[in-house]
C-alpha positions in Angstrom: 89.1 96.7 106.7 90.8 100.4 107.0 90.1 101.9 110.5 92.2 105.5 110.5 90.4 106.3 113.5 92.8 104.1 115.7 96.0 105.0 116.7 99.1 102.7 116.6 100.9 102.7 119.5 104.8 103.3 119.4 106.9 103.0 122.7 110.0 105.0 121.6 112.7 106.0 124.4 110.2 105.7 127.2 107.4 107.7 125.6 104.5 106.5 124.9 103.2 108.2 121.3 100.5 107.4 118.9 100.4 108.1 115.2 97.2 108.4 113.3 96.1 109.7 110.9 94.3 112.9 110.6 92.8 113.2 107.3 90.5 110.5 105.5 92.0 107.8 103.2 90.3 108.1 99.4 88.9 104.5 99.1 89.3 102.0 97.6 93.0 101.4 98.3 95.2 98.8 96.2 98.0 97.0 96.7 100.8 98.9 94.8 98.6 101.7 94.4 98.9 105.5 95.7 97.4 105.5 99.0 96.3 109.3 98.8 93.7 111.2 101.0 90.1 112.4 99.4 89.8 114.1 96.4 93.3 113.4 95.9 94.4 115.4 98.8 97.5 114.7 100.7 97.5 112.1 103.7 97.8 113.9 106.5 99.6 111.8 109.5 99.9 113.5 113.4 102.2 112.2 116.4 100.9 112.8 119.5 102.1 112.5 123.3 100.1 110.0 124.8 100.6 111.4 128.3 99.8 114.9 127.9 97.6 114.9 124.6 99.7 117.2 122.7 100.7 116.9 118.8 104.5 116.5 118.9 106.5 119.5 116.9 110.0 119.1 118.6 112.7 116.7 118.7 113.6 114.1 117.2 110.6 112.2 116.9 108.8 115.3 114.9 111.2 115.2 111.7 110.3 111.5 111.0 109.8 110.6 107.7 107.1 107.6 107.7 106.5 105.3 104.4 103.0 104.2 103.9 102.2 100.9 102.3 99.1 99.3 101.3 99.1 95.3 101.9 96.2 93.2 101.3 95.1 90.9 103.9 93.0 91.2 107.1 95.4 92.3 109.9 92.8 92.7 112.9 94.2 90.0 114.2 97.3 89.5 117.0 98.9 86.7 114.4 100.6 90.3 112.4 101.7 92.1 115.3 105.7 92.4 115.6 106.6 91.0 112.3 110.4 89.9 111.5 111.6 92.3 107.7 110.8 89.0 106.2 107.3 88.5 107.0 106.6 92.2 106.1 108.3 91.6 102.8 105.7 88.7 102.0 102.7 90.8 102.2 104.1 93.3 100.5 
């Protein structure tokens, strides 16, 4: 199941962000596929501050450049948290 309503968490350099995304996801997604937004609209992905709330626009941490993959599984579960390269490359 796609939930783009919850953040995921990243601890980077003693700040506590989340990235989410802010746009909806045109479903159904694939494996392999284009993972695009509605209508064929670009995904639209924000970083926030988790302490004060704020989208972040400065620094290091706001030139990112994030790759988005579509696996197929169920990952609701603890078991796929903090996978090793290898285990990521199985799924996809």
């Amino acid at each position: 199941m796609i939930n783009t309503k919850d953040p995921i968490w990243i601890f980077l350099d003693g700040k506590n962000l989340q990235l989410h995304f802010s746009s909806r996801l045109s479903l159904p997604l694939s494996k392999g596929g284009k993972a695009e937004g509605e209508q064929a609209a670009a995904i639209h992905i924000v970083l926030d501050d988790a302490s004060t709330r704020h989208v972040v626009t400065s620094g290091t941490e706001a030139s990112v450049k994030l790759d988005v993959f579509v696996l197929e599984d169920d990952f609701n579960d603890e078991a796929h948290q903090g996978w090793t390269r290898e285990e990521f490359e199985l799924y996809y």
